[in-house]
N, C-alpha and C positions, 0 to 999 in steps of 0.2 A: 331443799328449796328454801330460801330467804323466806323469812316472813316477811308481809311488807309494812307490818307494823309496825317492827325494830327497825326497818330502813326509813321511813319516817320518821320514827323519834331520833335513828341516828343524824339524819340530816339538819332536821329540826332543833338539836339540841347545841349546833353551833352558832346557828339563827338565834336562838333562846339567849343565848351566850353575850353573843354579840349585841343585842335590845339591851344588855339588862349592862355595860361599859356606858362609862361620860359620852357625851357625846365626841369632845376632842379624841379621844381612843378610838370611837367608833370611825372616824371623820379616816384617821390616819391607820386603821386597818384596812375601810374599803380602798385608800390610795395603795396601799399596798399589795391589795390584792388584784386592783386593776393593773398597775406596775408589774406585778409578775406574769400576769396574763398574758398583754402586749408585749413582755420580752418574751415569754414564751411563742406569740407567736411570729412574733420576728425571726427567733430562730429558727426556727419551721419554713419562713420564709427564707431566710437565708444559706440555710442549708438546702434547699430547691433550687436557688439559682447556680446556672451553670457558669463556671470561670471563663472571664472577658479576655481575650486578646486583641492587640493591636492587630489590626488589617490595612490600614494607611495611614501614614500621618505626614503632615505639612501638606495637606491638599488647599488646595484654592477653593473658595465655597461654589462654585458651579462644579468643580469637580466631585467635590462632597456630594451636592443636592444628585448629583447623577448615578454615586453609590449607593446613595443611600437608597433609591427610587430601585434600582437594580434589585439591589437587599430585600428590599419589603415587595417586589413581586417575586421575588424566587423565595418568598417563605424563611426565609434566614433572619432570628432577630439581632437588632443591632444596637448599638450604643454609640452617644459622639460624647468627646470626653468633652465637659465646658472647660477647660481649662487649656488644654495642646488644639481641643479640636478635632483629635484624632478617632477615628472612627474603628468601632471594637466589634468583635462578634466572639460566641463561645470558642472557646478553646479548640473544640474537638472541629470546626469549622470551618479553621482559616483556611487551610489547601484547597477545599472544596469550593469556598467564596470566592480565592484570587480566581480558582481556573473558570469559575463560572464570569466573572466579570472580564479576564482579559478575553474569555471567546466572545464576548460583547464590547473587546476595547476600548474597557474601561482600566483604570480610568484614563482621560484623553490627553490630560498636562494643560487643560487650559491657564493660559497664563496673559488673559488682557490680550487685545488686542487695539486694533482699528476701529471697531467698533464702538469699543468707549472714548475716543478719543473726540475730546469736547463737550463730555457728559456733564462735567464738575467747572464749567469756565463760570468763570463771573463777567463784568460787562467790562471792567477795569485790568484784563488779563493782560501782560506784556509781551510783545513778540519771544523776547528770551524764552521766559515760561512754556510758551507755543511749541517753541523749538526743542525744547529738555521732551515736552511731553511727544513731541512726534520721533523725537527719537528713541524715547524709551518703549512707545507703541510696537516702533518697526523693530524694535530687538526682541521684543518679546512675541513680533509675530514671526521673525526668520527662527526663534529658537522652536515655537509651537512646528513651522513647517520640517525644521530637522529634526523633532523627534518622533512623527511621520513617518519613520526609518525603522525598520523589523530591529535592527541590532540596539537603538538608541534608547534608551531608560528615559531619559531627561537633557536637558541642552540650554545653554545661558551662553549670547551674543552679546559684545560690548564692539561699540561701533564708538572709532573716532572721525568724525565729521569735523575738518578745520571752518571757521569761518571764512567769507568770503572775502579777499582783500583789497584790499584801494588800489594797488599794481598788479597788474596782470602776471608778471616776471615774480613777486611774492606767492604764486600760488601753488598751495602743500596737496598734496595728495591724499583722500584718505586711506583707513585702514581699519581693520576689523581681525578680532580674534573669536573661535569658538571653544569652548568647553563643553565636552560631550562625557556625559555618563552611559558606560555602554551596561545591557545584562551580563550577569555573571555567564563565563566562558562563552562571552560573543567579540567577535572583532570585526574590525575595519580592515576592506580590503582596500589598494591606494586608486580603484575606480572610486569606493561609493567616497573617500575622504576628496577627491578631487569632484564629484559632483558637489558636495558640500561646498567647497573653495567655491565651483562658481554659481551656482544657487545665492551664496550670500554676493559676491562679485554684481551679479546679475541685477540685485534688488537696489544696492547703493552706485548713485550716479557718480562717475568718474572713479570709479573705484575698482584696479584691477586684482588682477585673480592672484599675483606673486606676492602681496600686500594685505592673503590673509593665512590666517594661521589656524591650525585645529589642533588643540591638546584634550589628551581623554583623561579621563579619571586619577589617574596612576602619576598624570606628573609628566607622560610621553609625549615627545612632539610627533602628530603625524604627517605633518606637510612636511615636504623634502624643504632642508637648509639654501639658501643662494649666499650662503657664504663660501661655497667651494665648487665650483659649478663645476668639477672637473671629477670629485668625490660624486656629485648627485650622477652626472654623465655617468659612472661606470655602476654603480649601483640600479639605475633604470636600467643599462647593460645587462646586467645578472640576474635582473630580475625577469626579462626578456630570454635570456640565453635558459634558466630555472622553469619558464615556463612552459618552454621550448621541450624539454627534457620533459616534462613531464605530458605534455601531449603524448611522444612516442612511445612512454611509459604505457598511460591509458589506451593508446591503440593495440599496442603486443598483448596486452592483459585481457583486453577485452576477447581478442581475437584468438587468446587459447583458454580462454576460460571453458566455454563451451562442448570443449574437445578433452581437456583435461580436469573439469570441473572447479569451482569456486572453491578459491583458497590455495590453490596447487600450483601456483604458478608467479614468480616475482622476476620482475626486471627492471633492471638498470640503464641507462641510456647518460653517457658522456658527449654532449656537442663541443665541437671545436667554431667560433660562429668567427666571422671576419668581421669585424666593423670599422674598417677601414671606409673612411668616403674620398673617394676622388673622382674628378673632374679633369676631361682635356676636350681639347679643340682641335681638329685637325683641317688640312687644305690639301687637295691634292687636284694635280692635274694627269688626263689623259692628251697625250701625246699620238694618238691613233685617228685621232674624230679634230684635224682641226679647219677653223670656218677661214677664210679671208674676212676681216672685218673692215679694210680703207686700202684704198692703195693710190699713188700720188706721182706724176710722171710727168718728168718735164726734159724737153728735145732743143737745142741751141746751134743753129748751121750757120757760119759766117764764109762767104764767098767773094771776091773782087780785088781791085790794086788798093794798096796804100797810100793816104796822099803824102804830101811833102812833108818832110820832118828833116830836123835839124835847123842847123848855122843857115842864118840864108843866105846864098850865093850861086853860081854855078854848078858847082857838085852838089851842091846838095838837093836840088830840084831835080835831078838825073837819076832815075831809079835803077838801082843793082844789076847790073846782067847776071845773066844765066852761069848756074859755076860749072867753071872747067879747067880741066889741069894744063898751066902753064906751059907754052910752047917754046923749044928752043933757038933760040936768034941769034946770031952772030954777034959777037961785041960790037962790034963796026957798026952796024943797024941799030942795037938796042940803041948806042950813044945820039945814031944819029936822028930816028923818028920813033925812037919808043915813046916818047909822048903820047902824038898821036894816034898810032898804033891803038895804045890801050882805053884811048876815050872813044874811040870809034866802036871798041867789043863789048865796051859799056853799055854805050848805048842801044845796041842792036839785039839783049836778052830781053826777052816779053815774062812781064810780074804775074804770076798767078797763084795767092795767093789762099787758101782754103782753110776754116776754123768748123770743127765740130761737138758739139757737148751732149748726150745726154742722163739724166738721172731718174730715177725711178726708186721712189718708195715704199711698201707695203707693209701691212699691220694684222697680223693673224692671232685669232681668238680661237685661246684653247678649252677644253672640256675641263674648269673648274667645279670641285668640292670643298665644302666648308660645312665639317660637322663639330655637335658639342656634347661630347656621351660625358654624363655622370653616373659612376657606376653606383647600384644600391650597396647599401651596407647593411650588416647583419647576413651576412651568405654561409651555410653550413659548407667547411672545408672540411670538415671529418667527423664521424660516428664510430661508436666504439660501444659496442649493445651488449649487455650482460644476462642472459636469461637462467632463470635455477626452476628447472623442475622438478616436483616431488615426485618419489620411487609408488609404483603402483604396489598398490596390498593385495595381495593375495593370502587366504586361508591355505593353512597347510593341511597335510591328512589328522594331524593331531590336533586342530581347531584353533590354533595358534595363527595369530597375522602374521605373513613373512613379507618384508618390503623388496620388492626387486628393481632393477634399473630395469629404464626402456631402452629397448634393444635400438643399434645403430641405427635400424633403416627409420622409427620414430623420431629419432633425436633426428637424423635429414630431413624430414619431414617438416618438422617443427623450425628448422635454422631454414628450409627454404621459405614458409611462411613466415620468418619477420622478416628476410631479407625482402619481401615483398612487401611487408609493412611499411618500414621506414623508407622503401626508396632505397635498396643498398644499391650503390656506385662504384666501383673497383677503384676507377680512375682516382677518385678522393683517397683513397688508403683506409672505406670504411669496414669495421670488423666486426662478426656478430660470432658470441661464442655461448655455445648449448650447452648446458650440464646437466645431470641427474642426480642427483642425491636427495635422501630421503628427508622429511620438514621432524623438526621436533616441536610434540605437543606441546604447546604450553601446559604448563598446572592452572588447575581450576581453582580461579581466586577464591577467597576465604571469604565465606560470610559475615557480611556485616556485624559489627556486634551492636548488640540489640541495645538501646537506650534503657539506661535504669529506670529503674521501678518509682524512682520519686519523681521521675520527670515524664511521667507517665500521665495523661490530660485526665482520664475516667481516676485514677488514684485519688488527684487534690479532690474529685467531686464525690467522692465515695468520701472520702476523709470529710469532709464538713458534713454530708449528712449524719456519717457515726458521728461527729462531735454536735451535731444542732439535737440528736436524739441523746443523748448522754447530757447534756446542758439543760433538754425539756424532763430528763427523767430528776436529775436533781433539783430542777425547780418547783418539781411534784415532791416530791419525798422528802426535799429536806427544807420547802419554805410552805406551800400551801398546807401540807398534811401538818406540818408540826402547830400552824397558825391555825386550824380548823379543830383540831385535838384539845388546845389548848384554851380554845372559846368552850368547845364542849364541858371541857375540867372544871372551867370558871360556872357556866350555866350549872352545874346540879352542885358546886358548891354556895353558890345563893342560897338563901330561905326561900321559900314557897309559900304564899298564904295557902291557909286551910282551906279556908273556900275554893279556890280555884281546883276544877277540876281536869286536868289536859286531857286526860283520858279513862278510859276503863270504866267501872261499875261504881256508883255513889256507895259512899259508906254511909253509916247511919248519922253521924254527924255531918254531912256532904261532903266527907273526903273519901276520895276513891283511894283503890286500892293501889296504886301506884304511886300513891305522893308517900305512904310509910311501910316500909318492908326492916321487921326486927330482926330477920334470918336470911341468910342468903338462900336456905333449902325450900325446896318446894313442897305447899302447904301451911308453910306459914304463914305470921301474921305480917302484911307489909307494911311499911311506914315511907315509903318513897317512891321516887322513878328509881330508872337506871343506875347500874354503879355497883360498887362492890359493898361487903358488908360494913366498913369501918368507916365508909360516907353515908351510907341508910342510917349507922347508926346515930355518927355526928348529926345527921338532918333531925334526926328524933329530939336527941338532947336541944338541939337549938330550939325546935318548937315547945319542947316543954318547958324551957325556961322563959321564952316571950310568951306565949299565952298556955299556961299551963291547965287553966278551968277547960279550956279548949280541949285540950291534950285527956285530959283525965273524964269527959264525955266520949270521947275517939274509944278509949279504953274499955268505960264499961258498955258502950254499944259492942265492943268484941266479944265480951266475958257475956253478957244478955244472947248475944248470937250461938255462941259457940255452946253456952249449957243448955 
């Protein structure tokens, strides 16, 4: 067990040491031993702190203030760099932190809004100005509402607004592009990309939907080009015809899964689709069903003599007799009274003369049609279904799996349930063909390989505390110990007055027994404190030479004691 005598004079004699240095030395040892302290325990402290990492940066300060409030109720400490702004937490943390803040949807992308708008005007603001800033509002509030969107990281809107111009016939349309950053391995399908088109369409007046543009991260356009309306037309085609195909996919898979279990089961489906559009009009009439629609009838009966006509004269006022075939007369008689013979037969035919007309019109309405069939397009003209199923396992007597096919009447089975699936049609020419054969396992992927040891988060904070305790051990051993040693060396190389006694039993001249020791062995005579012989002894010689009447009293009180 220590004495605690010696641990006192040990302690004491660097303190002794140090009194008895100029004052300037003294001044610049305690600076130095407060200096090593304070680094001492700086590193003590710096080896406790755990390694920061980035958690967000280039946030907006309401998005910050919302992290950081996150942060400090879920117990997480945090850090905001002054300099990026960028908000840090330990190393061992950050996976924990994102997943804890994005189930709280954090952070939000605020990015300005409508809100601030008019917060910073002065009384002197110009319309122009007005106008920059309501534009840059609304772009920054369409970008905040698209990234809103599960797949969307972040999203920046640039709207071109023309001004408004003095001719009607001058007037530009506007137009608007977006950039979207999506999450890693997230994409845009062309619904959610065409709700974007009219989302922003929708917010800007007179601003249509083919007049905006969405490009994502990478550089891709994903709004369809209207540079080739005819490349876009067959591309919407296939993309239609593709998801067509895969509907009947999911129906056959679904519908044998259950029966032949998950995983055992792949099909294919080929459409033949028609997108043909045409358009006709037809007219037809029934000839069976017809109406009378008019009919028009007119009757004309003329009866009586004719009056006179011609030359006027005797004959000609004499109307026609009755015709009849010439009779034969004598030459003698013709010469002599054929005159009036023939004006007497004239005149004695009675004129009766009779005129009759009639006409009749009618107008019949028939049983007209007048159709206009446009036929749809996109119509399936043929299916062509590919189904593979896996060979059922059976254990053999030796505990061995043996793969067998399904027997024919399963494979019917199975080809009558997709022919029921898709709708099979003969008339089309569509085909559905069954197979068996057995699936080969994939190999089981290879384990990750593990992250080296230096990029290991506990490593860097294990390594600074072994270095803050290696940095506090040599600040002990090799600056305070040698600086405390070395005030001691100095303290019991001083002289000592006689008189003073630090400790121990008075001599008889009042120097006690530890100011002069002649021997290092025990029982002898002492002449000092502490220290080895060849410093007791120098202490001796020095006192004998400064006051040696002193010395030579010390002396014979020993010799008077001792006999």
């Amino acid at each position: 067990m220590a004495d605690p005598a010696a641990s006192s004079r040990s302690l004491a004699a660097p303190v002794q040491g140090l009194s008895r240095l100029p004052v300037i030395r003294q001044l610049g040892v305690m600076i130095g031993l407060a200096a090593s302290v304070a680094l001492g325990v700086a590193i003590v402290l710096w080896s406790q702190t755990p390694t920061y990492s980035i958690l967000y940066g280039n946030l907006a300060d309401q998005d910050a203030a919302q992290v950081a409030q996150a942060l400090q109720k879920d117990g997480i400490p945090y850090r905001i760099d002054p300099a990026t702004g960028a908000v840090m937490v330990p190393a061992a943390k950050v996976q924990a932190a994102r997943m804890r803040l994005a189930g709280q949807g954090l952070p939000k992308g605020t990015a300005g809004g409508l809100g601030l708008f008019g917060k910073d005007d002065g009384f002197g603001t110009s319309r122009f100005v007005e106008n920059v800033r309501y534009q840059q509002y609304l772009e920054a509030d369409l970008a905040r509402s698209i990234m809103t969107l599960d797949n969307v990281e972040a999203a920046r809107v640039h709207l071109a607004i023309p001004r408004s111009p003095t001719f009607l016939r001058n007037t530009e349309k506007p137009s608007a592009s977006v950039l979207v950053k999506l999450y890693p391995g997230r994409t845009l399908d062309p619904g959610q990309v065409a709700a974007i088109v009219h989302l922003v369409a929708s917010s800007v007046p007179d601003l249509q939907a083919a007049r905006v543009t969405v490009v994502d991260q990478q550089g891709q356009l994903l709004t369809p080009s209207d540079s080739n309306s005819t490349m876009a037309l067959t591309s919407s085609q296939f993309q239609y015809t593709r998801s067509l195909e895969h509907s009947y996919v999911r129906r056959i898979e679904r519908l044998l899964a259950p029966i032949l279990g998950a995983g055992k089961v792949r099909a294919q489906v080929a459409a033949d689709v028609d997108f043909t559009s045409t358009e006709q009009t037809r007219e037809t009439y029934n000839p069976d069903q017809p109406a009378l629609r008019s009919e028009q009838t007119v009757d004309e009966t003329t009866t009586g003599t004719a009056g006179a006509m011609g030359v006027p004269g005797a004959l000609s006022n004499v109307p026609p007799g009755a015709g009849a075939a010439p009779a034969k007369v004598a030459p003698a008689a013709k010469a002599a009274g054929g005159g009036a013979a023939g004006a007497g037969a004239k005149a004695s035919s009675p004129p009766a003369p009779t005129n009759t007309v009639r006409r009749a019109t009618r107008n019949y309405e028939l049983d007209r049609t007048i159709s206009h069939t446009r036929l749809p397009s996109g119509t399936v003209r043929r299916l062509s279904v590919a189904v593979l199923v896996d060979d059922r396992s059976v254990t053999g007597p030796n505990g061995k799996v043996v793969h067998k096919p399904l027997p024919p009447a399963e494979i019917a089975r199975i080809t009558a349930l997709v022919k029921d699936a898709i709708g099979f049609d003969p008339r089309r020419g569509d085909t559905v063909n069954v197979m068996s054969a057995p699936f080969q396992v994939p190999p089981a992927p290879k384990p990750l390989p593990a992250p080296p040891l230096w990029k290991q988060p506990w490593l860097w904070d294990l390594g600074k505390q072994v270095l803050g305790g290696i940095a506090v051990l040599l600040l002990i051993f090799g600056v305070l110990r040698p600086l405390l040693r070395s005030l001691a060396e100095k303290a019991a190389a001083l002289p000592v007055p006689l008189g003073a006694v630090p400790g121990g039993a008075a001599g008889p001249a009042g120097i006690g027994e530890d100011q002069l020791t002649l021997s290092g062995q025990p029982g002898t005579q002492r002449l000092g404190g502490p220290g080895g012989y060849e410093e007791r002894l120098q202490t001796a010689k020095t006192m004998a030479t400064q006051d040696p009447k002193r010395v030579a009293q010390v002396v014979k009180g020993w010799v008077g004691s001792d006999g």
